[in-house]
VOGU-3710 file (C-alpha; in Angstrom, 3 decimals, decimal comma):
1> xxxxxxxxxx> 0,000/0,000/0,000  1,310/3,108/-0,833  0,361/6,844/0,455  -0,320/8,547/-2,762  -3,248/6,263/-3,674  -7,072/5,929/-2,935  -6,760/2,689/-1,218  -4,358/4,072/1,191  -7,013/7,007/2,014  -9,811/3,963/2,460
11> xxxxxxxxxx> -7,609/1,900/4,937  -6,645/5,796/6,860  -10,323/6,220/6,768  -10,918/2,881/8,233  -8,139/2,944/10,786  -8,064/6,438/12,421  -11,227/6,603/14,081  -10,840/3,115/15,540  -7,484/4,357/16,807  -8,458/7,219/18,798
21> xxxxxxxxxx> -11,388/5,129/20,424  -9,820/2,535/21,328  -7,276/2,587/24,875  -4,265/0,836/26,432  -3,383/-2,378/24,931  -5,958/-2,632/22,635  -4,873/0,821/20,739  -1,659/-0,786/20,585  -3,072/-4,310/19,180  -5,191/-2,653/16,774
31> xxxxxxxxxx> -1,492/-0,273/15,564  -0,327/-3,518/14,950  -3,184/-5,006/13,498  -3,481/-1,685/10,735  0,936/-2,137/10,445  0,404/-5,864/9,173  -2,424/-4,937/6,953  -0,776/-1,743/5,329  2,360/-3,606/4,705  0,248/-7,731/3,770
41> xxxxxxxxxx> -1,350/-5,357/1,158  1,662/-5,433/-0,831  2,201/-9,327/-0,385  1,478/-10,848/2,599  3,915/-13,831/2,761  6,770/-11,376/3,456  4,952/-10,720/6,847  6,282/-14,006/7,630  10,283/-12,042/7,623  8,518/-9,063/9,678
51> xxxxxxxxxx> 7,660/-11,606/12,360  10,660/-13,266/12,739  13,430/-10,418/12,483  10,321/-9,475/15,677  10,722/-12,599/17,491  14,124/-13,029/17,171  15,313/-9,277/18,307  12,687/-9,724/21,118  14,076/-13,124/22,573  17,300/-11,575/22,416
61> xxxxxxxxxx> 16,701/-8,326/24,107  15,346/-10,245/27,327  18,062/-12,280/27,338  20,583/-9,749/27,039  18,671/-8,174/29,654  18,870/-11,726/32,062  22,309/-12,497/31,784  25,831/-10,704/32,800  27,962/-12,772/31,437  30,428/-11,025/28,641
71> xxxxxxxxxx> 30,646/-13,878/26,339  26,565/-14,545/26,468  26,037/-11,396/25,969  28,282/-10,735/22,675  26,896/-14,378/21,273  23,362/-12,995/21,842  24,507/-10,519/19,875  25,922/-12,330/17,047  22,631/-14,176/16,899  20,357/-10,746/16,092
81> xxxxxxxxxx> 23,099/-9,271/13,876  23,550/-12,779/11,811  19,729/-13,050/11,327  18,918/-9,718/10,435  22,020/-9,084/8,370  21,169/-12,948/6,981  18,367/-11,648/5,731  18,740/-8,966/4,817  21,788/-10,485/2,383  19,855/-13,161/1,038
91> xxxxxxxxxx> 16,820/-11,095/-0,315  18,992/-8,003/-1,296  22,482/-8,945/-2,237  21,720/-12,880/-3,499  21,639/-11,789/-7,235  23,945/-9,269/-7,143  26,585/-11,383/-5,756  25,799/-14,479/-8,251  25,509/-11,897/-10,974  29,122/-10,519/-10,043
101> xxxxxxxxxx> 30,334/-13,946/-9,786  29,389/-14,733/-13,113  30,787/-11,451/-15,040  34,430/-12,172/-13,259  34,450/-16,310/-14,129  33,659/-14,701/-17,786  36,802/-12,699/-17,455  38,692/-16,521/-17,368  36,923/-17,437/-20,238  34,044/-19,686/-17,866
111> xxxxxxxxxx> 30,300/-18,845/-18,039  28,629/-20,661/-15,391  25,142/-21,844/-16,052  22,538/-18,698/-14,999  21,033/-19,197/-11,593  17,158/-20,175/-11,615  16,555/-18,697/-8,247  14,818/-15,203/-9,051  14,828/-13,460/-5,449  12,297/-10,686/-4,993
121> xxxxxxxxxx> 12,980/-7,926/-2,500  10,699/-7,315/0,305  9,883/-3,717/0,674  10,918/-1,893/3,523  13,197/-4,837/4,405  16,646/-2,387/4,594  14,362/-0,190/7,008  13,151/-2,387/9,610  16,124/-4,755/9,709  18,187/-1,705/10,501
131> xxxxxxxxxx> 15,974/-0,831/13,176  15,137/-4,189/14,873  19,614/-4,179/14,624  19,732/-0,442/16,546  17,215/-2,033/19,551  19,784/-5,003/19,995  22,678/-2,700/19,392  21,608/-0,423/22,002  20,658/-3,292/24,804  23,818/-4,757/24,183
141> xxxxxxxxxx> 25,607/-1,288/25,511  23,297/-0,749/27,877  21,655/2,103/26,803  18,120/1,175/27,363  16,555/-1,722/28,647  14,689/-4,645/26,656  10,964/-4,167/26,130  9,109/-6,398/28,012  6,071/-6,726/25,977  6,124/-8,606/22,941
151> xxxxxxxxxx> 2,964/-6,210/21,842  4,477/-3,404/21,760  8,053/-4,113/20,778  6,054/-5,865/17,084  4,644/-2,425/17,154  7,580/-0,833/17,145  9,049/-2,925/14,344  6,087/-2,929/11,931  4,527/0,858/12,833  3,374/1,475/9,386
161> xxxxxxxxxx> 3,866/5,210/8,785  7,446/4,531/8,648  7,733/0,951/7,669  8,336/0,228/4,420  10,501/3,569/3,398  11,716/4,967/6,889  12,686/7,107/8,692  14,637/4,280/10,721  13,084/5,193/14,177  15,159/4,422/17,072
171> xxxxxxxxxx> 13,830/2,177/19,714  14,913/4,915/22,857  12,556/7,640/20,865  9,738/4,584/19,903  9,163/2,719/22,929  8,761/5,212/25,408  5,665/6,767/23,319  4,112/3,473/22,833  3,422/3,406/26,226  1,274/6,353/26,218
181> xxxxxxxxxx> -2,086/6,765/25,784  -2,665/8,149/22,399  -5,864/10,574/21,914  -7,138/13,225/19,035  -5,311/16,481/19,978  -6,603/19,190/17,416  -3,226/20,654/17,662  -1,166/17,696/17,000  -3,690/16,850/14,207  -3,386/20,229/12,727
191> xxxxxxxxxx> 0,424/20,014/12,864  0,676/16,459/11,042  -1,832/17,158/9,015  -0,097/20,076/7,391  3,407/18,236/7,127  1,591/15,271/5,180  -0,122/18,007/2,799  3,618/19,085/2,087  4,967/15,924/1,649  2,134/15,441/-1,149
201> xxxxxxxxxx> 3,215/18,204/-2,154  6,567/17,210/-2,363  5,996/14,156/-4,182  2,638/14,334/-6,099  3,642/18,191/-7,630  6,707/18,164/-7,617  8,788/14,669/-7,890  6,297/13,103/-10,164  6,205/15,916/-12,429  9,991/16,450/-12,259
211> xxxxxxxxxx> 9,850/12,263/-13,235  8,196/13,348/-16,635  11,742/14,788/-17,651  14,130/12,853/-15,899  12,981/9,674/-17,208  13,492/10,775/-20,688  16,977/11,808/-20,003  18,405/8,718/-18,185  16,188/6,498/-20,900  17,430/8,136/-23,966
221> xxxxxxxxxx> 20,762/10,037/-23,215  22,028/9,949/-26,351  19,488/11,794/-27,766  20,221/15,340/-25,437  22,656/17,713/-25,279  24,971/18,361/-22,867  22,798/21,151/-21,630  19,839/18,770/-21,532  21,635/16,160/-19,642  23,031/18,406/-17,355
231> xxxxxxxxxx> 19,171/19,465/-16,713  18,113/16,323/-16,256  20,689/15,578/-13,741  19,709/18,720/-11,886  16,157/18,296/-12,008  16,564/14,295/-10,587  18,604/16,092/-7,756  15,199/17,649/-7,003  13,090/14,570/-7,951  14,487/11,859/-5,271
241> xxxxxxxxxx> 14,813/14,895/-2,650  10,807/15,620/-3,138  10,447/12,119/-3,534  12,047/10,759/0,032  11,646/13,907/1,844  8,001/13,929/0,710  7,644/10,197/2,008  9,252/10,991/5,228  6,750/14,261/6,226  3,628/12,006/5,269
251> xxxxxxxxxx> 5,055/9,897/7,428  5,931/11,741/10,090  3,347/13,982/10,073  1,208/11,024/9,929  2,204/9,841/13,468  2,326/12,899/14,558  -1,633/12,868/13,982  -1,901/9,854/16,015  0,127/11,213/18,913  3,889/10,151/17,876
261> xxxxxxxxxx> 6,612/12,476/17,646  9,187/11,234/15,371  12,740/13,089/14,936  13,036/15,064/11,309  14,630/13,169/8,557  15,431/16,237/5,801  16,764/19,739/7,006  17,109/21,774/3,072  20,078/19,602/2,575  21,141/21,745/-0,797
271> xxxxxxxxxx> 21,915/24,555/1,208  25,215/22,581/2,444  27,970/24,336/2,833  30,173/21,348/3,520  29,595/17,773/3,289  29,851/17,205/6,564  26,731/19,228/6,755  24,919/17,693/4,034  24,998/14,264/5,795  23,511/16,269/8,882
281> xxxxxxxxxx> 20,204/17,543/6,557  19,975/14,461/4,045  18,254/11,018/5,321  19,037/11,964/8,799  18,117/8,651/10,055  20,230/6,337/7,970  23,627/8,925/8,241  23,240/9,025/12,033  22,603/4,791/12,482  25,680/4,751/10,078
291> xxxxxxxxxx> 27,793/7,284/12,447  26,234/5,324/15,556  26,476/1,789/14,745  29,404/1,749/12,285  32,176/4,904/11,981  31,825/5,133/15,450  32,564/1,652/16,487  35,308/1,875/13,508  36,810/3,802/15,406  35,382/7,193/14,343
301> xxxxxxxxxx> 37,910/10,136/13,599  39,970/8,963/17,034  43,635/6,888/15,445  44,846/9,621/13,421  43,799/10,630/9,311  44,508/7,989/7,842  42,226/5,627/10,012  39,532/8,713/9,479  39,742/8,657/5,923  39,677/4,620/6,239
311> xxxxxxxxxx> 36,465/4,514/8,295  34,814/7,719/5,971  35,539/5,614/2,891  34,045/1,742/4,838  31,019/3,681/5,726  30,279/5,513/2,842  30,639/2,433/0,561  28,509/0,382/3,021  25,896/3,318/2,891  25,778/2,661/-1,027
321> xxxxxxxxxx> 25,537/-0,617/-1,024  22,584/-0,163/1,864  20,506/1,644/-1,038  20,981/-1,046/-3,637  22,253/-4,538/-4,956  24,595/-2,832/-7,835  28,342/-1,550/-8,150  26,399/2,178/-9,035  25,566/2,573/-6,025  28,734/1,437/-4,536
331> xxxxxxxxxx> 30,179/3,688/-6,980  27,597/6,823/-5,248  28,700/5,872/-1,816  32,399/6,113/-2,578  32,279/9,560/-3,864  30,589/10,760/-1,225  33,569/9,566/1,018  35,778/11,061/-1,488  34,045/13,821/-1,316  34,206/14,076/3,196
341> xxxxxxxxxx> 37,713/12,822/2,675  39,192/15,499/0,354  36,792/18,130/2,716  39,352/17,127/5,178  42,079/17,228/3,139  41,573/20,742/1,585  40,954/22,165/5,276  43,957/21,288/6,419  45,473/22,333/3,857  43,832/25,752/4,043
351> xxxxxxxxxx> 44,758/26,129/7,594  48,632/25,282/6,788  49,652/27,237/3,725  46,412/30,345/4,398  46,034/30,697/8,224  45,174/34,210/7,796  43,087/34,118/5,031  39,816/34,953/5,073  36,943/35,211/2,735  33,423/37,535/3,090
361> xxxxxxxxxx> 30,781/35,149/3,931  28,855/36,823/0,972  30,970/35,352/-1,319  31,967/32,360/0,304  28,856/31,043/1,111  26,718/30,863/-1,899  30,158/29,505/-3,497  30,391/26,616/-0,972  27,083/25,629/-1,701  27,278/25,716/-5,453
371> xxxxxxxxxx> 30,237/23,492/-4,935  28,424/21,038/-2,764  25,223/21,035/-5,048  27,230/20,897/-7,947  29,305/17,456/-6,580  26,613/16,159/-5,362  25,066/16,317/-8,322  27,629/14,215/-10,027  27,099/11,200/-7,638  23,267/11,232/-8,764
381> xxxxxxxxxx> 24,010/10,377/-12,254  25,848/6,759/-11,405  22,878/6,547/-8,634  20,091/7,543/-11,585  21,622/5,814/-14,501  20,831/2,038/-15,337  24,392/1,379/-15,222  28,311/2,477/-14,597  28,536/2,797/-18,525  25,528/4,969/-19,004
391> xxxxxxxxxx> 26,605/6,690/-16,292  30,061/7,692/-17,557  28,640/8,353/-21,066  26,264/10,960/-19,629  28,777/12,558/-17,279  31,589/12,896/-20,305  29,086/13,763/-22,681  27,767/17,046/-20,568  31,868/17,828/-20,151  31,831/17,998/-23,790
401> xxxxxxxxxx> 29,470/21,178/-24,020  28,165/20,581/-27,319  25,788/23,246/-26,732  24,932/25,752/-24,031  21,644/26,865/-25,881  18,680/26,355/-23,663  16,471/26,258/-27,040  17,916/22,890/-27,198  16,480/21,219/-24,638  13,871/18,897/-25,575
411> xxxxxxxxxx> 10,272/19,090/-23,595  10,575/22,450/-23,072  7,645/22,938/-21,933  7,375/19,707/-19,411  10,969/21,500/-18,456  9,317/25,001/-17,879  6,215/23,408/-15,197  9,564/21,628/-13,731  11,068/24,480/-12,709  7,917/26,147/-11,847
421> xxxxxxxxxx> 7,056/23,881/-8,961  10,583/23,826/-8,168  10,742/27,599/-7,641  6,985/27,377/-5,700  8,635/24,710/-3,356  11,863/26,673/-2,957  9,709/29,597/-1,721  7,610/28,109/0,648  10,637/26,260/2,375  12,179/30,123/2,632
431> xxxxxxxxxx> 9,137/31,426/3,436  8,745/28,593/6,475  12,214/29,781/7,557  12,245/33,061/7,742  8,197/33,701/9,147  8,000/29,993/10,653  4,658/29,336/9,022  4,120/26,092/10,308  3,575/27,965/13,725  1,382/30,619/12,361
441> xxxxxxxxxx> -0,574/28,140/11,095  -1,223/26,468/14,529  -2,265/30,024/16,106  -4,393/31,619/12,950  -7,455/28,944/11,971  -7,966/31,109/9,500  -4,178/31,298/7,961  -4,638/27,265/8,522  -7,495/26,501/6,219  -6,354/29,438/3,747
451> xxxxxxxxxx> -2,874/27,445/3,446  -4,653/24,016/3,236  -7,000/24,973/1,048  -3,921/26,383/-1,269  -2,119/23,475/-0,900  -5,058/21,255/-2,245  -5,301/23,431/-5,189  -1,862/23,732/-6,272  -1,617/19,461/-5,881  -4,704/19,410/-8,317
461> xxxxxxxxxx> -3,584/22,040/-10,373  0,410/20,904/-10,903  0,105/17,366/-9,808  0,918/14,212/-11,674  -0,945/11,740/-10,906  -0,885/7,982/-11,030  0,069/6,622/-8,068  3,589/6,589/-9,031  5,930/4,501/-6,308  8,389/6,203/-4,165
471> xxxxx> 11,522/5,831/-5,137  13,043/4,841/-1,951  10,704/1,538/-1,920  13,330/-0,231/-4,058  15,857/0,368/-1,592
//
């Protein structure tokens, strides 16, 4: 089931009023109840992998919570991370690594017969394996103790604003809320409601229309110019931030209707002035359980730079391979630690040979951010493209600048209404910053329904409709 179609406003429809009459554990059964549902819709045999990655993180966390002994504890361990990572492996990575395997024997002149095993992936499996992982992670270490119901810990696991395409929601912000009673607060209603109507936004007017164009591109490259690739490229930038960010505030704002506060998962990441930063506003959730659960542990930036730039690279090439069984991604995730690698580089070399150098923030802040737009760019095209080759033939072909007419860009006008709800999103998220709408909105009833009611035009007027997935599902 997916948010941008009817049957997903039938089942809200259904659910929601159930939800705020019910109390105690029954609110909680019938969350989990609406979770399985939302998520069977899809196909319900993968519930089956929901349930155990449950069970099994469950069982562990009360026994990690039962026994002192260091050895028990990091086999307990072992267990949750084999099984979830098992998993996760198997229904992700299976054909990638037979695939691989293949295409290096056929280097040696062997072609081994083509496997007949055709694995499909399980949505939302890299997003609740990851999570179930951060509750045993965190019991291990102490950090907060096991849940004792079985209840409410499934809930936690299988909550299905966030299930299938994140945020990854930490246990220590999760379980303390599920605890709660859970009632219709007009102000909290008011508040999600709005964030879901942007994240509609986001992804109904914006991402789906900005799909129009970028599909053509990455389909037929060879037909565009270097200015029309290079538009493309730009314009996907936009697409797959719409896309995820507008997931994560329908989901977010979603619990927030039913009483959940989860923490934000996209802070205007193309505003970056570093990439440092941009890891702190883009998919907040997966770049923090990455700093958490992996640099750190690596050993973070403690062992001098060249074990830094050693754990940067390890975790920025695991982070690709998170989002996808192919070497493009890999490819994504190890410019991006390039990119945080030769950051560090190029500031210490700054502060050696120009200590006393400095440079008007006028200048050098719209400068830094071109820069980090304009990079990050560059690691969307292997990311977008159907393969490394593509890839490289679109990046080489816009360095060629065959032509720097705009008149040559094909779908001009499909490019035009691009850039037109571009511009209309732009504004509102300076707008929100500067006069903090989304309170003014909460105080003025009347600023609230004029907004809404704006929103809910501009969706029908610009939106592209068609229930179109999100593009995170696939990851």
């Amino acid at each position: 089931m997916i948010f941008n179609s009817i049957v997903f406003f039938v089942f809200l429809a259904a659910f929601l009023p159930v939800f705020f009459t019910l109390r105690g554990k029954a609110q909680v059964l019938w969350s989990l109840v609406g979770s399985y549902v939302f998520y069977g819709w899809w196909d319900w045999r993968f519930l089956s992998l929901i349930v155990a990655s449950t069970l099994i993180d469950y069982v562990v966390g009360l026994q990690l919570s039962s026994t002192e002994s260091p050895a028990r504890r990091k086999s307990l361990l072992l267990i949750s991370l084999t099984a979830n990572l098992g998993l996760l492996g198997f229904f992700k990575y299976f054909n990638f690594f037979v695939e691989s395997f293949r295409d290096l024997a056929a280097q040696f002149g062997y072609t081994p017969p083509a496997s007949t095993l055709n694995i499909v992936l399980p949505v939302g499996i890299s997003f609740y394996t990851f999570q179930t992982l951060s509750y045993s992670i965190d019991v291990y270490r102490r950090e907060i103790p096991a849940e004792r119901s079985l209840l409410n810990f499934a809930t936690f696991v299988a909550f299905f604003p966030q299930l299938v395409a994140g945020p990854i929601v930490r246990a220590v912000d999760f379980l303390p809320q599920v605890h709660q009673a859970h009632r219709f607060h007009r102000i909290e209603a008011m508040s999600g409601a709005a964030q879901m109507l942007l994240g509609f936004f986001k992804k109904v007017a914006v991402a789906d229309t900005l799909a129009l164009v970028v599909d053509t591109v990455f389909d037929e490259p060879g037909v565009h110019t270097s200015i029309g690739l290079a538009t493309g490229v730009v314009l996907y930038a936009f697409q797959i931030y719409c896309d995820f960010s507008g997931y994560s505030d329908i989901a977010i704002g979603l619990a927030r209707v039913m009483g959940y506060e989860f923490p934000a998962n996209f802070r205007r990441p193309y505003v970056s002035q570093s990439f440092s930063e941009f890891w702190t506003r883009w998919h907040i959730s997966l770049s923090s359980w990455l700093r958490d659960y992996l640099y750190i542990p690596l050993g973070g930036s403690r062992g001098g730079n060249y074990l830094t730039y050693r754990n940067l690279m390890l975790t920025m090439l695991i982070g690709g391979l998170w989002h996808g069984a192919h070497w493009k991604f890999v490819v994504w995730g190890g410019l991006h630690g390039l990119y945080l690698v030769g950051q560090r580089v190029l500031t210490w070399l700054a502060r050696r040979l120009a200590p006393d150098v400095t440079v008007p923030g006028w200048i050098k802040k719209p400068v830094l951010m071109a820069v980090v737009f304009t990079l990050t760019c560059i690691a969307w095209i292997p990311f977008r493209a159907h393969s490394l080759e593509q890839a490289w033939d679109i990046f080489t072909r816009i360095l060629q600048f065959d032509s720097l007419d705009p008149r040559t860009i094909r779908n001009q006008f499909h490019v035009a209404r691009c850039i037109l709800v571009v511009a209309i999103l732009l504004g509102f998220e300076m707008a929100n910053k500067r006069f903090r709408l989304h309170e003014q909105v909460l105080k003025r009833p009347v600023l609230a329904a004029g907004l809404f009611a704006a929103g809910l035009w501009l969706i029908a007027l610009l939106g592209t409709f068609g229930s179109q997935q999100f593009i995170y599902f696939q990851f």
